[in-house]
N, C-alpha and C positions, 0 to 999 in steps of 0.2 A: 675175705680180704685181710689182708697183714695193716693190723690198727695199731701205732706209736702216738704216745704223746711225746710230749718235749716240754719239761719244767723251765720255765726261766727264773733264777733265782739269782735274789742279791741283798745281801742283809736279812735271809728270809730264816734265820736257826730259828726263832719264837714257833715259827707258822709252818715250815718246812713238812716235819711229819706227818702232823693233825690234816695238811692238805692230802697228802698222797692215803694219810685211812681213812679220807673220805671220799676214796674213789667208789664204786658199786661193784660188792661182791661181785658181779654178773659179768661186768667188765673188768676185774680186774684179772678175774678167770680167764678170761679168753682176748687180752692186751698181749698183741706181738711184744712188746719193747714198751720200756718207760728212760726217757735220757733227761736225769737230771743236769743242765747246765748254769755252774757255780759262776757268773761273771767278776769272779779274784774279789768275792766279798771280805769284806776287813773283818768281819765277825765270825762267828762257826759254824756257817751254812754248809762248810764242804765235808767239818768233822761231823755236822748231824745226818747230812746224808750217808757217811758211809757205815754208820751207827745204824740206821734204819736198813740199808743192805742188808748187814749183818742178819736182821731177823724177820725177813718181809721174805712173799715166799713170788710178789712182784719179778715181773724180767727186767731187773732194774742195773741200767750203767750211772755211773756220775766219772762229772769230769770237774774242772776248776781251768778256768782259762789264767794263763799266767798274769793275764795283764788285762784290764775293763776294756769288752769290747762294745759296750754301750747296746742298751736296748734292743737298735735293730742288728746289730753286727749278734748278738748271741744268740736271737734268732736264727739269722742267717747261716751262723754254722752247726744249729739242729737243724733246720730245714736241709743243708749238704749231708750231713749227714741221714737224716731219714732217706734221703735218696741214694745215697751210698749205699745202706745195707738195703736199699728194693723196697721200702714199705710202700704202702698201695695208699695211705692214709696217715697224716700225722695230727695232732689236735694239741694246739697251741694252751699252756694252760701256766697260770701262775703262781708262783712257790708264793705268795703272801696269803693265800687262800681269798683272795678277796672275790673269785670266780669261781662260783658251786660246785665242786665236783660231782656233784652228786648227778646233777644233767646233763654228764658230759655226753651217755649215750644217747640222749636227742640232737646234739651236735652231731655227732657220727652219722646217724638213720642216713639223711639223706645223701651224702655219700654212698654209703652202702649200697643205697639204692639206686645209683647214679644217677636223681634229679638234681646233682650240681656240681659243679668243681671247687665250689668254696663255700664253708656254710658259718656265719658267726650269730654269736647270740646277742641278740638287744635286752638290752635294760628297758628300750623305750617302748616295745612295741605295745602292752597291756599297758593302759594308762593308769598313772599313778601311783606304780608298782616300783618307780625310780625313788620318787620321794619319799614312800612309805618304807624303802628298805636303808635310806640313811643317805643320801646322794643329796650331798651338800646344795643348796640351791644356785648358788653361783657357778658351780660345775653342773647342774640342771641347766642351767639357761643357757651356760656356753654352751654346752652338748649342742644343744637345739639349733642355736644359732649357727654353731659351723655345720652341720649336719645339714641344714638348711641350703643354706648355703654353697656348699659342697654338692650337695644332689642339683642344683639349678645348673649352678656351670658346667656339669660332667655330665647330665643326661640321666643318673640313676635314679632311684628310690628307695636308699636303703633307710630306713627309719631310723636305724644307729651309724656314725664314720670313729666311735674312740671307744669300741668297745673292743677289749682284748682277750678275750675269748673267741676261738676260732680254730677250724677246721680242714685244712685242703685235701686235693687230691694229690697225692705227688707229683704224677705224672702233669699237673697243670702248671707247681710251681716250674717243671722243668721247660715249658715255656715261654719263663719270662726271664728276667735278666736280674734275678735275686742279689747279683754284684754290687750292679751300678746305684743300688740303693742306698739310701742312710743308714748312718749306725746310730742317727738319736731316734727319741721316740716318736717321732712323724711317720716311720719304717712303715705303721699299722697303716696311712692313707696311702703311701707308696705302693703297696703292694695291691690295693683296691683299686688304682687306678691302671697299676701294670695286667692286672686280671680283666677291668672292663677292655684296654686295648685289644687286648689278646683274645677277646671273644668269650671270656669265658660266664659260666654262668652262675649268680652269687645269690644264695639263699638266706633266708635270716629266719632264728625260732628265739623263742622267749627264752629268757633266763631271771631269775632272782639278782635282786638287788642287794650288795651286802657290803657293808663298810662300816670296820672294824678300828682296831688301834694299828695298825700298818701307817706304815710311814712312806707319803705319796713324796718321788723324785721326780717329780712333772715340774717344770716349769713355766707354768701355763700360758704369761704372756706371749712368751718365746714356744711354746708351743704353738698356741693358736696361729703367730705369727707365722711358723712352719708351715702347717697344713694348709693356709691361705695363698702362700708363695706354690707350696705342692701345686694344687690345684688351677690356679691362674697359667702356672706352666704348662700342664696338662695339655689346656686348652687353647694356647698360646700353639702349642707344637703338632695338635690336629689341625689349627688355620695354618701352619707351614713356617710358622716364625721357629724360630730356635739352632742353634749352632750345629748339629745332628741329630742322628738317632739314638734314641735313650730308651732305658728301659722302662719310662712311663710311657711309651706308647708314640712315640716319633713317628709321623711321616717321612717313610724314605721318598726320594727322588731319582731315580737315575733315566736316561735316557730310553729303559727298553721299558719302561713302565706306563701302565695307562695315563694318557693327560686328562686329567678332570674336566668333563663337560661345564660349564657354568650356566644356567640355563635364565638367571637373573637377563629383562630385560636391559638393565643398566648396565650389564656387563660387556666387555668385549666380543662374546661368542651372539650375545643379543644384539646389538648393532651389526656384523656380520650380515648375519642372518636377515637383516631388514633389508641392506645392500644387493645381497643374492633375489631377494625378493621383489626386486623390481624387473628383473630381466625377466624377457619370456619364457614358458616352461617349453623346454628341451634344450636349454641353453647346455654348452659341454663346460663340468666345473671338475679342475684338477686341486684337488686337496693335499695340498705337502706337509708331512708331518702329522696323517691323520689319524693318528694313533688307534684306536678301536674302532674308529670310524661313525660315533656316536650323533657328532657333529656332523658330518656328512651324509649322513641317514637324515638330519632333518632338513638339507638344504634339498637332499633328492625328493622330500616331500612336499617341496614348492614345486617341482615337476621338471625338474633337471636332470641331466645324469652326469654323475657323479663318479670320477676315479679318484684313487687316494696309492699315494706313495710315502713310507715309513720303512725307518731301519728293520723293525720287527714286526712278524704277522701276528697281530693281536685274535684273540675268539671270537669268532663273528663279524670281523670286519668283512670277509668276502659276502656275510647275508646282507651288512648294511649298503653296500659300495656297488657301486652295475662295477668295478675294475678294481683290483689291487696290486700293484709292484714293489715288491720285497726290496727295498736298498738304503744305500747309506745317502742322504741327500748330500751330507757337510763333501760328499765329492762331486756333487752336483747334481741334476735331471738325469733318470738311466737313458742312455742312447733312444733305445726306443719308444721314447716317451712321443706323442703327436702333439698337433698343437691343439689349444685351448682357447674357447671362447673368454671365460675366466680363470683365473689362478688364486687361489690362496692361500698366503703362508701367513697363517693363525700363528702366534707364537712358536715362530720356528728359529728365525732368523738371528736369536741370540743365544742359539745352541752351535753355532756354525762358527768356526776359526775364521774364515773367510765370506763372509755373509755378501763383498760386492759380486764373488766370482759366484755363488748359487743365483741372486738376484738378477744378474746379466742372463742366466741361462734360464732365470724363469720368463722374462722379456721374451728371450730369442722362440720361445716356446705357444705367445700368444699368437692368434688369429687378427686378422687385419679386424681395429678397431676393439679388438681385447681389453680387458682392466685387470692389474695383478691386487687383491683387497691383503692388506697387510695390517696385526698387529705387533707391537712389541713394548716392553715396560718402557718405565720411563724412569732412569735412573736419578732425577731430577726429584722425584716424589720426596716432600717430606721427611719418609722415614729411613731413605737414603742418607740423605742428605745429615737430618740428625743424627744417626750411628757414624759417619764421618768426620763429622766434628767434634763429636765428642771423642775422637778416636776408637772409637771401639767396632769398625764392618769387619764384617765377619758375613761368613757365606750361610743364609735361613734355606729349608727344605722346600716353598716357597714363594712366588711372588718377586720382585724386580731384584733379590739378591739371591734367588734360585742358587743352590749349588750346581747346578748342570748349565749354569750359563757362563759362558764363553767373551760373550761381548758386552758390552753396556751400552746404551743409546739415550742422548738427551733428544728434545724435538731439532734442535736444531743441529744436531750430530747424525740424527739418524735422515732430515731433509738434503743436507750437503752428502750422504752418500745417495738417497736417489736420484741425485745432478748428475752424479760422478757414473751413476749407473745408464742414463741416457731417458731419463725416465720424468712426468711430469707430478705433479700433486692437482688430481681434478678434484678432490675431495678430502678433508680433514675433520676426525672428528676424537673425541677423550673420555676416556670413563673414568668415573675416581675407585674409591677401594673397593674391589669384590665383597658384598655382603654375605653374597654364597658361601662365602669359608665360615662365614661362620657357624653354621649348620651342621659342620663336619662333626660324624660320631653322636648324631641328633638328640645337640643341645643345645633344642629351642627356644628355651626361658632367653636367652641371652639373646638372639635375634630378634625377638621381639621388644627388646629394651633395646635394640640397639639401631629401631629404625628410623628415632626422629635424628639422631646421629649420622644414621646412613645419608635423608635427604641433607640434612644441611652440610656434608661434605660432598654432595655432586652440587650446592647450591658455590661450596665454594671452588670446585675444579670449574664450572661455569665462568669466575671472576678470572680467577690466578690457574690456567690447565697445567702450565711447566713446574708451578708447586702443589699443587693438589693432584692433577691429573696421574694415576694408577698406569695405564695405559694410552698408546697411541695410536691409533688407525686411520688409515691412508688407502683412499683407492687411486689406484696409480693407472699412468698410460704410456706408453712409448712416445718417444716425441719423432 
């Protein structure tokens, strides 16, 4: 494999050389490329490196950026560049020496060996190896704490999140969105959490603890405050909150995509299902909008049968479904659609431009003495409500400000259109916020901190449903 490192240096003339002759004969042998990157240090980091060209028998380039592209930004253009020239492997290393060279080839190994696509070295992993090599105790304790920290809400368990030392695969970084990243130095959790999105798999081996007379450009408050923001986002944006897709790992949304089961009985798809569950089994249930058909696979298992109609044939929907027809609802029921003992439009009906004219035709479509079972958000919800006041809605990936929705409905918006549609309300019922999201990319610490929160918010959609209440569900009848 074609192995690069990529020096990041800045102010590093003291230290610059003495780091690169302490690479290991073995590896220095057999290094594709070595790219020193000068971030327009003030001092003579760009005249030391090209001094050491001069008489290093190293694959070595340097360059000198014209202007400080910060931390993560000089990363960011060794990392373009490693994948520029095709390297299979690049290893992040820093001109201060304050990161051993000498074990860089145990960073390497597992790559090589492809048990990972990212491999960084811990200070923390050997206990007491941090303190004993000069690691100030208040940069001990932070480590820990955000490291902490950062692994509960993210789901990992890397024993170090601020160690900079580190290894990719190329072909891995070329799956994330290296752009949309910082140029301060949080880049390092940035890139940790664009890696867990993306699937990939992140190893960690020991390394020596060493601190020196280098002179740290961390700003630690404002650091820590960084990595804390990182991370809350992260997970913000696997529950569907956030203004799009980013490259920490967004949930997208669009309309041909699977809709997530919720399998929480507090949820809307759990009340559903209780509904279904009183009719006798072989009742006929048409599913609109039933995306993979996940959902409807478990109402067929109360002893129904079950068709489902969706713009896209999802995998597997024709094993879940006794029927499935491929179409666009937002123009309404396909002609050939029969009728139906029950109907329903689980979160469908605020994808639809026109949700009275599908509505009318899901009516026209029941069986004498039919029910159509209907959810939809509730634009009333709290945290509507507060992004509007404050001026700031904006469209989350998501939940009642879904980018894919169309319409908005309060209770009392979405009751005066089933007037309008011919239709009664035999049954009303609310659920407050999906817990279920928060499990997404299972990180459970957080769910489990967040249950006695969970009850007392259905305790209070219970009081106040049109400000607490998440969703709203209606089994309907023709009048």
């Amino acid at each position: 494999m074609r192995v690069g490192v990529l020096v990041v240096a800045y102010n590093a003339a003291s230290t610059l050389a003495q780091t690169l002759d302490r690479l290991p004969p073995s590896f220095a042998a057999s290094v594709d490329h070595v790219l020193v990157c000068d971030d327009a240090s003030p001092d003579e980091t760009y005249d030391v490196a090209l001094r050491y060209l001069e008489r290093t028998q190293l694959p070595l380039t340097v360059v000198k950026h014209p202007e400080n592209l910060g931390y993560g930004g000089n990363q960011k253009a060794g990392y373009h560049w490693a994948i520029d020239h095709g390297l299979d492997v690049v290893v992040l290393l820093h001109g201060d020496g304050q990161y051993a060279p000498e074990v860089i080839e145990s960073i390497v190994e597992p790559l090589v060996r492809g048990e990972a696509d990212a491999v960084f070295g811990s200070r923390m992993m050997e206990k007491g190896k941090a303190r004993a090599g000069g690691m100030p105790m208040y940069k001990y304790v932070g480590n820990r704490i955000l490291s902490t920290f950062q692994n509960k809400v993210t789901g990992l368990e890397l024993s170090e999140w601020h160690s900079g030392y580190r290894a990719y695969r190329v072909d891995a970084l070329t799956d994330i969105d290296l752009d949309s990243y910082t140029n301060d130095f949080d880049f390092d959790t940035e890139i940790i959490l664009g890696l867990h999105a993306a699937g990939k798999k992140i190893a960690e081996v020991p390394i020596p603890t060493y601190y020196g007379d280098e002179i740290c450009h961390v700003n630690g408050i404002k650091y820590a405050k960084d990595v804390t923001k990182d991370v809350i986002r992260f997970k913000a944006r696997r529950m569907g909150f956030g203004t799009g897709p980013s490259g920490l790992g967004a949930m997208t949304a669009h309309d041909t995509e699977v809709y997530e089961l919720k399998p929480s009985p507090h949820s809307s798809h759990g009340r559903l299902l209780a509904w279904t569950a009183r009719h006798r089994p072989g009742t006929s249930v048409l599913d609109v909008g039933c995306s993979d058909g996940q959902f409807g696979a478990l109402v067929r298992q109360q002893g129904h049968r079950v068709d489902g109609v969706d713009l896209v044939k999802h995998h597997g929907v024709g094993e879940r479904l006794d029927d499935f027809v491929e179409a666009d609802v937002s123009q309404g029921l396909p002609s050939s659609t029969p009728s139906y003992d029950v109907i329903i439009a689980g979160d469908i009906l605020e994808h639809v431009v026109d949700p009275e004219t599908l509505l009318k035709d899901i009516r026209d479509h029941l069986n004498p003495g039919g029910e159509i079972l209907v959810s939809v958000p509730n634009f009333g919800h709290w945290y509507p409500r507060g992004k509007v006041a404050l001026g700031r809605f904006d469209y989350d990936q998501r939940g009642p400000l879904d980018h894919t929705h169309v319409r908005f409905f309060t209770r009392r918006t979405f009751e005066r259109l089933v007037n309008t549609c011919g239709l009664v309300v035999v049954e009303r019922d609310v659920v407050g916020s999906p817990v279920d999201v928060l499990d997404r990319g299972g990180e459970s610490f957080v769910s489990r901190a967040a249950r006695g929160a969970a009850r007392a918010d259905r305790a209070a959609t219970a009081v106040w449903p049109t400000m607490f209440g998440y969703q709203f569900l209606y089994r309907l009848e023709a009048i």
